[in-house]
C-alpha positions, 0 to 999 in steps of 0.5 A, spaced: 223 224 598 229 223 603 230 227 609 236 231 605 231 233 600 226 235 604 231 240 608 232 243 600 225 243 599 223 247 605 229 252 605 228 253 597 221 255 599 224 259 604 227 267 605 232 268 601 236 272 606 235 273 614 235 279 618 241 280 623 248 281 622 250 276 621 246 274 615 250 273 610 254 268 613 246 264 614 246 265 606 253 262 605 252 256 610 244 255 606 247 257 599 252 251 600 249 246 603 242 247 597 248 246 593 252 240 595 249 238 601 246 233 604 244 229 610 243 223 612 236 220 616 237 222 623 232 215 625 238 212 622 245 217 623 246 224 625 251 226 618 251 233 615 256 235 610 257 239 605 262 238 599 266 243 597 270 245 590 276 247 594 280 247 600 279 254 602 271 254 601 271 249 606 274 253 611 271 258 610 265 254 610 267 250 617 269 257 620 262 260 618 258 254 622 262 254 628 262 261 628 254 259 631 259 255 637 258 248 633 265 244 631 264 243 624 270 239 621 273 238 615 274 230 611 278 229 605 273 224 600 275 223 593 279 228 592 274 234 595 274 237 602 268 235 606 265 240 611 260 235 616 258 235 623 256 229 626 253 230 633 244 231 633 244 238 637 249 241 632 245 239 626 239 243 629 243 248 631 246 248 623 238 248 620 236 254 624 241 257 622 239 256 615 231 256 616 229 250 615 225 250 622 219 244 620 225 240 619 229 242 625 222 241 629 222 234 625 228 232 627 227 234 635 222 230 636 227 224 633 232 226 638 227 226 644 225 219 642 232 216 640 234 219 647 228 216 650 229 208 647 237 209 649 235 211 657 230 205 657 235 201 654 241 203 659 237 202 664 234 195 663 242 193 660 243 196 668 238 192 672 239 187 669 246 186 669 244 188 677 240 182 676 246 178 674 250 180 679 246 178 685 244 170 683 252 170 681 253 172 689 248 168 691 250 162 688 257 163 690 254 164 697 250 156 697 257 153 694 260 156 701 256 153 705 254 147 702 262 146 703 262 148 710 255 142 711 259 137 707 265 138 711 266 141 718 258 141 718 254 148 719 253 146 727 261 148 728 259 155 726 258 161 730 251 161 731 251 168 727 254 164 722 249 159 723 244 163 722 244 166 717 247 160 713 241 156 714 236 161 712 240 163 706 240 155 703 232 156 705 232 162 701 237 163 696 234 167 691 232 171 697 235 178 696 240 180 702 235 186 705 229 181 705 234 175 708 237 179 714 229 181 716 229 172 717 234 173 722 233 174 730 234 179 732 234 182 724 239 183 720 241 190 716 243 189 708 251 190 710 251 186 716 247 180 711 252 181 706 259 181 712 256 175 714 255 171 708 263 173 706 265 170 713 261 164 710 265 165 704 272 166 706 271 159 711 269 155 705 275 158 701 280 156 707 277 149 707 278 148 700 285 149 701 
């Protein structure tokens, strides 16, 4: 069965009405959706829809879901509106209103999961763009002053300059915070970084 069809399955075997004020507009949403309604597998896609027969239908249907602070929309497909909503926290809010709560639980825990894995994903995307951009730094730190020895030689530079232009070519995949504890006396991560530069900046000029 799919997920659509347990949702019907699970809220046809529910109450057919609902205590509150506003249960009829919980009738109306749940009637619709049992009768043209359908959902498409949130391991996949967050998709709810409801098709309705008329264009008045479906704004009453749309006005009757966002009366539950959601932004339900209406589409035109194949000559009939289409109410959906496409967000996963609205379609949770939308299965509580109808009473489908073991659903709704089943796709919470999908959420927490998809959620999870795409965090994971930002994050290893992150450091390893990170990474990236430290080994393209450090390497254009090397060119410089293979530049510099092979032209005006390292021992023209400033002995700061020096220094630190030695100890990166012994080191050049070391991290700036580790390169600057080489130093004497040592070196912070941003005055590392000010130097190799100025390392930078002299190789370019040389380069003409």
């Amino acid at each position: 069965m799919s997920f659509s069809g347990e949702v019907k399955a699970e809220i046809s075997r529910g109450p057919a009405s609902f205590k509150g004020k506003d249960k009829e507009t919980r009738a109306l949403i749940r009637d619709a959706f049992l009768k043209n309604g359908s959902m498409s597998d949130p391991r996949k896609s967050y998709h709810f829809e409801i098709v309705c027969d008329t264009r008045d239908e479906a704004e009453i249907l749309r006005d009757a879901i966002n009366e539950f602070g959601e932004d339900a929309k209406i589409v035109e497909r194949k000559g009939h509106p289409v109410v959906y909503l496409k967000e996963g926290e609205q379609i949770v809010t939308v299965l509580s209103v109808m009473g489908a709560y073991k659903a709704l639980m089943e796709l919470e825990n999908i959420r927490i999961v998809k959620e999870m894995r795409g965090s994971v994903n930002r994050r290893v995307n992150c450091e390893t763009a990170n990474i990236r951009k430290t080994v393209d730094a450090a390497v254009r730190q090397v060119e410089a002053i293979r530049t510099i020895e092979e032209t005006e030689g390292l021992d023209s530079l400033p002995k700061n300059l020096r220094e630190i232009a030695r100890v990166r070519l012994d080191n050049p995949e070391m991290p700036l915070q580790e390169l600057g504890q080489m130093l004497d006396p040592p070196l912070g991560k941003s005055g590392v970084n000010h130097r190799l530069r100025k390392l930078i900046e002299l190789a370019e000029k040389i380069g003409g």
